[in-house]
C-alpha positions as CSV (number, residue, x, y, z in Angstrom):
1,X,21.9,1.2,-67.3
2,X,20.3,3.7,-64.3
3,X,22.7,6.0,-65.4
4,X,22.2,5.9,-68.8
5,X,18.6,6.1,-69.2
6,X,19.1,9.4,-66.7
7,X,21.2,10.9,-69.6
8,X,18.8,9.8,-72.3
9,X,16.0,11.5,-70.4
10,X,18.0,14.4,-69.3
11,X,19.2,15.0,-73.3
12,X,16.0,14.6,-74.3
13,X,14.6,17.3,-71.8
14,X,17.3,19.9,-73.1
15,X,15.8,18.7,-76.7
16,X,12.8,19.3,-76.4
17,X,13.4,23.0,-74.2
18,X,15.5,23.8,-77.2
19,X,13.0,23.3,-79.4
20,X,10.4,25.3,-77.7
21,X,12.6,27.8,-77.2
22,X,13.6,27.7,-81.2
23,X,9.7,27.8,-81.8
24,X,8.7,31.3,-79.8
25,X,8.3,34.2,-81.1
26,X,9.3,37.3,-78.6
27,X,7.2,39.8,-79.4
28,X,7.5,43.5,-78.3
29,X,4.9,46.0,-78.7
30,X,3.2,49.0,-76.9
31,X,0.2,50.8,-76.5
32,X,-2.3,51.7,-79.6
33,X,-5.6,50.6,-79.7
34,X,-7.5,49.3,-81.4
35,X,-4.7,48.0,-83.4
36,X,-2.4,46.9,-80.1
37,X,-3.8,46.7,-76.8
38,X,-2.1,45.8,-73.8
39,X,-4.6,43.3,-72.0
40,X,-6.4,44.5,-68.7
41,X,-8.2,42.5,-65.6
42,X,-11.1,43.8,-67.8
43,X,-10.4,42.9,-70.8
44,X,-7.9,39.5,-72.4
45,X,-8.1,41.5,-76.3
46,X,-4.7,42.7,-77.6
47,X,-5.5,44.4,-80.5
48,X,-6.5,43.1,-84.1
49,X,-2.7,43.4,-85.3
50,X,-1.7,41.2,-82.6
51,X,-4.9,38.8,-83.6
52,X,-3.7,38.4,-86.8
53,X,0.0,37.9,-85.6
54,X,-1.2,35.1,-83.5
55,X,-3.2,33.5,-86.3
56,X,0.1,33.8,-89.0
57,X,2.7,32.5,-86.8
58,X,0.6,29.4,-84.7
59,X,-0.8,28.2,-87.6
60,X,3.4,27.3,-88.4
61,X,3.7,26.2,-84.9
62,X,4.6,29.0,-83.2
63,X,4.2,30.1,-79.7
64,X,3.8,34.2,-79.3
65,X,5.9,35.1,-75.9
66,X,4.4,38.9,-75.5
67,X,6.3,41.8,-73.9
68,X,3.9,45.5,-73.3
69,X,6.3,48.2,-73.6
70,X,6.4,51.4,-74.8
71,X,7.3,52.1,-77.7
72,X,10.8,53.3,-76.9
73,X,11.7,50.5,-74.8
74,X,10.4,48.2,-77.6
75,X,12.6,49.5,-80.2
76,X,15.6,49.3,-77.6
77,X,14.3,45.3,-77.1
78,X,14.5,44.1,-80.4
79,X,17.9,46.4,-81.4
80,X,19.6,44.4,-78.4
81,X,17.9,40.9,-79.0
82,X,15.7,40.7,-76.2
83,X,12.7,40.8,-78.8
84,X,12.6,38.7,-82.1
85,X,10.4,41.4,-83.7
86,X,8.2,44.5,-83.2
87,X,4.8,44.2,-85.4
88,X,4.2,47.8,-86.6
89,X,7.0,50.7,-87.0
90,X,7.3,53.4,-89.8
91,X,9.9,53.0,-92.5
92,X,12.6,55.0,-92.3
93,X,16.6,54.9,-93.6
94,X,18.0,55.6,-90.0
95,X,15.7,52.4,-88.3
96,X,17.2,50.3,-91.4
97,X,20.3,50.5,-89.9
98,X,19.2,48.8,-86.9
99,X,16.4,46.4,-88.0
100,X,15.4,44.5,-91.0
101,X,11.7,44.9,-92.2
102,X,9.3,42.5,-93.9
103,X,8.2,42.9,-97.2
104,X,5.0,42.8,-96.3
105,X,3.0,45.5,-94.5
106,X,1.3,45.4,-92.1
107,X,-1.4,47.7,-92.8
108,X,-1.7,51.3,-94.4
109,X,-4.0,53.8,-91.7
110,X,-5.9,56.9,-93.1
111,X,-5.8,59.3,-91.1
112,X,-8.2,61.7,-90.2
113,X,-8.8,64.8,-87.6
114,X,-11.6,64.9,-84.7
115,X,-13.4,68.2,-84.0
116,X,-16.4,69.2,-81.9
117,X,-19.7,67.8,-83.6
118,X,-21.3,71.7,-84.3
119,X,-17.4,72.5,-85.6
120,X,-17.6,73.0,-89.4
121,X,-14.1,73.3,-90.4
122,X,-12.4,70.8,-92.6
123,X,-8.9,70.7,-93.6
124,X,-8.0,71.4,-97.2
125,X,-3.6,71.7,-95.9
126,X,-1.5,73.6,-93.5
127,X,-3.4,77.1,-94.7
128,X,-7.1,75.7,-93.4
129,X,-5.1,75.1,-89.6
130,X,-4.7,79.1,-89.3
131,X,-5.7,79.8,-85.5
132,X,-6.8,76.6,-84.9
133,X,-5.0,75.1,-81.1
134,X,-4.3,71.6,-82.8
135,X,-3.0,69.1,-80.0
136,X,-0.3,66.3,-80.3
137,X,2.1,64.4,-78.1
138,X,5.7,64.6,-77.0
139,X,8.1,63.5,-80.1
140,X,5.2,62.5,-82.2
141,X,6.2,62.7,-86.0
142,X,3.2,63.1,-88.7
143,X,6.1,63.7,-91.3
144,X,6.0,60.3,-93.3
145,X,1.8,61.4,-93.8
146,X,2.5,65.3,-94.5
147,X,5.9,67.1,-94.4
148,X,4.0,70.2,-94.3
149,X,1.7,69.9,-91.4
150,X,4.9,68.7,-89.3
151,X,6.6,71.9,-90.0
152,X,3.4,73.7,-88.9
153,X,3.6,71.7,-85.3
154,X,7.4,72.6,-85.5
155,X,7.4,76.2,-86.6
156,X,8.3,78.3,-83.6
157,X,5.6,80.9,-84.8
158,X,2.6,78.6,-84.3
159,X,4.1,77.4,-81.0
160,X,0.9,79.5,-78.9
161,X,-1.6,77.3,-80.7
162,X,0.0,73.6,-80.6
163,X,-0.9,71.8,-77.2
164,X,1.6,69.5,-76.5
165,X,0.2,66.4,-73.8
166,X,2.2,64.3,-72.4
167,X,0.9,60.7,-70.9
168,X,1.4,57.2,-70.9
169,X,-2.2,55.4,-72.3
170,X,-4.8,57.9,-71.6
171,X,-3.3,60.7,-74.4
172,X,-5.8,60.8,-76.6
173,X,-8.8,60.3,-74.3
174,X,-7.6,63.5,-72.3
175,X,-7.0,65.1,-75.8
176,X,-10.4,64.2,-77.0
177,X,-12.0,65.9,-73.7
178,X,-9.3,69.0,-73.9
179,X,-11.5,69.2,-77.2
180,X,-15.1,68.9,-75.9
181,X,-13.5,71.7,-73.4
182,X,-12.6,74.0,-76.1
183,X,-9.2,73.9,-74.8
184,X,-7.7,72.9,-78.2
185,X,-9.9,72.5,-81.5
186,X,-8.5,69.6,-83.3
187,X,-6.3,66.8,-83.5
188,X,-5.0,64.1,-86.6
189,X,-4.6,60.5,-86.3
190,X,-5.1,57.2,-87.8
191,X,-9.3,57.1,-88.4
192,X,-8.8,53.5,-86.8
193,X,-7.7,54.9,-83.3
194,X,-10.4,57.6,-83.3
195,X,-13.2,55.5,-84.1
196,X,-11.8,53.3,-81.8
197,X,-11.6,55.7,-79.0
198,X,-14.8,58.1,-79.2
199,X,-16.7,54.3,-79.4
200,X,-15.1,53.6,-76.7
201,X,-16.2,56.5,-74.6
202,X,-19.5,57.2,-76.2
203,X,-18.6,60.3,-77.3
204,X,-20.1,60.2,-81.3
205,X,-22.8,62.7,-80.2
206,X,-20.0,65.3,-79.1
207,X,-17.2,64.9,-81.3
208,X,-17.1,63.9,-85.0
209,X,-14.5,62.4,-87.6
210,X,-13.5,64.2,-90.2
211,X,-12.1,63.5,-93.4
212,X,-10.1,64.8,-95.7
213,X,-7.0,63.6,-93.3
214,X,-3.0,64.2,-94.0
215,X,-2.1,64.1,-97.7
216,X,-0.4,60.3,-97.5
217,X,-1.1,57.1,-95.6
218,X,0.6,56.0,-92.4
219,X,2.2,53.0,-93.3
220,X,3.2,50.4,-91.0
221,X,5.7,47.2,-91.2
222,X,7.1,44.8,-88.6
223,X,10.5,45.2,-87.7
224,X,12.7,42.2,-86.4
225,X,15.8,42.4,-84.8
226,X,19.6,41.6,-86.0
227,X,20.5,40.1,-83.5
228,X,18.9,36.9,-83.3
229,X,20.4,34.4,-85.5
230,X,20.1,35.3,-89.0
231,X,18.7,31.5,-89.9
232,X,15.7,32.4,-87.5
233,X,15.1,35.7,-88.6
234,X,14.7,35.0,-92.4
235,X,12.2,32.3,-90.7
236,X,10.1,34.9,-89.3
237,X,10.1,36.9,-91.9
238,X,8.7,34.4,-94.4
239,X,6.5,33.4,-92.3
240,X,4.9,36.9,-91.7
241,X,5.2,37.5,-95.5
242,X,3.5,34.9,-96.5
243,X,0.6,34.8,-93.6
244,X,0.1,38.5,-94.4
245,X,-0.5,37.9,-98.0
246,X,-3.0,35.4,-97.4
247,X,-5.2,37.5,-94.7
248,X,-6.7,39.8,-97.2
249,X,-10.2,40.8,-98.0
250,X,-13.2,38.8,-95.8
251,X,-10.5,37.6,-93.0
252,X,-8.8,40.8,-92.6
253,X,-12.2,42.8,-92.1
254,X,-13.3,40.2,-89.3
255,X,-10.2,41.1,-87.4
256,X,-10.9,44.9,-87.7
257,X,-15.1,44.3,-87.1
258,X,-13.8,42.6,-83.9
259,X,-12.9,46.0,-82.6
260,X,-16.1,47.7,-84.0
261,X,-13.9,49.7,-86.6
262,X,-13.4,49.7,-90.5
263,X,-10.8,51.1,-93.2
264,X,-11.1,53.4,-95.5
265,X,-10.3,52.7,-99.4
C-alpha cells in the first residue's frame, strides 16, 4: 500500500508538471520600446505588446515564460523550438517558410522622421532626402514601408550621406543626439518609438516629429514556431486571434497611454 500511494503521488506529480508545462507559453522577443522592453532593476514594464500578450493568453490560463533576445537570436529560438512564438515580425514569403503567422496583427506603426526643432524640411519622397545625412542601423530594412527610400540607403552614390550606427539598446538615443550634434539630419521610424524615446530623454524642446512618414505602414504579426507540436501551435494561434480581436478601441489605447504614447489614424 506504501508503495502504491508513492506511485500515485509520484504520477500525479509528473501530471500536474505536464500540464504546466502544456500551459506556458515561451516567448521570445528583443529590444523595442515602447512596444517591447526588456525589464531593468529600474523598471518591471515590458512593453505594451507584451501587456497585451499577457492579458490574451492568462485570461485562457496561460503562464508567459519570457526570453530577451535580440532579435536575431529570437528568430533562430523559435525556428529551432526553443520559443513557442515571437510577438511582432514583418511579413515576408522567405520567413513563411520557417514560421506560421497569426491572422491577426499585431498592430500597424506610422512611421515618421525626427529632425532638429528649428529644421524645416519635410519629406514629400526620396527627391526631398537630397543632401540630407539620414542615419540608420546595421541590416535594417524600411522596404515593406517604402521600396524607394531603401534603395536610397542602398544606392552606392548616396553612401557619403547615410550614417550607419551600430549598437545593442542605446541606437536610437545616440542617433537622436548624432542629430542634436548636426552630425546627421534625420532619421525614420515607427512615431511610437520616437515619441517614446525623445519623452523619454526630455528632448521635445530640441528635436521634433515629423510627419508625412514612409509611404506604407509597418506592419507587424506574431510568428510561432513549427516545431512545437502542431496541436499546440493551432492553440496559440487561436488564442492570439481571438484575444487580439477583442482588444480594440478603449482597451487597446490604455495599453499604449501606459507608455505615454498614441497612434495615428
Amino acid at each position: 500500500m506504501y508503495r502504491l500511494l508513492i506511485l500515485i503521488t509520484v504520477l500525479g506529480g509528473i501530471s500536474i508538471s505536464c500540464l504546466s508545462y502544456a500551459n506556458t507559453v515561451k516567448v521570445c522577443y528583443d529590444q523595442w520600446p515602447p512596444m517591447t522592453i526588456f525589464p531593468a532593476d529600474e523598471s518591471a514594464e515590458r512593453g505594451f505588446v507584451i501587456d497585451m500578450l499577457e492579458q490574451i493568453y492568462t485570461a485562457q490560463g496561460y503562464t508567459l515564460e519570457y526570453y530577451e533576445v535580440p532579435l536575431a537570436r529570437g528568430l533562430d529560438m523559435v525556428a529551432e523550438g526553443l520559443c513557442d512564438m515571437l510577438p511582432e515580425y514583418l511579413l515576408s514569403q522567405s520567413a513563411e517558410q520557417t514560421f506560421v503567422y497569426a491572422s491577426e496583427k499585431t498592430f500597424e506603426y506610422a512611421s515618421a522622421f525626427v529632425i532638429r526643432r528649428n529644421d524645416s524640411w519635410r519629406y514629400s519622397g526620396v527627391q526631398s532626402l537630397n543632401h540630407k545625412r539620414i542615419a540608420t542601423g546595421p541590416g535594417w530594412d524600411y522596404s515593406s514601408m517604402s521600396v524607394n527610400y531603401q534603395n536610397h540607403l542602398d544606392d552606392p552614390k548616396n553612401s557619403h550621406l547615410i550614417e550607419i550606427i551600430a549598437g545593442y539598446d542605446d541606437v536610437v538615443d545616440r542617433i537622436l543626439q548624432m542629430i542634436i550634434d548636426h552630425r546627421v539630419d534625420v532619421y525614420a521610424d515607427s512615431e511610437l518609438v520616437l515619441q517614446h524615446v525623445l519623452n523619454r530623454l526630455n528632448l521635445n524642446e530640441k528635436l521634433q516629429i515629423v510627419r508625412p512618414g514612409l509611404e506604407h505602414k509597418l506592419v507587424e504579426i506574431p510568428i510561432f514556431s513549427k516545431k512545437i507540436p502542431s496541436k499546440k501551435r493551432q492553440q496559440l494561434i487561436k488564442i492570439w486571434n481571438e484575444g487580439r480581436q477583442l482588444i480594440k478601441g478603449q482597451q487597446e489605447n490604455d495599453l499604449l497611454q501606459k507608455y505615454n504614447v498614441t497612434l495615428s489614424e
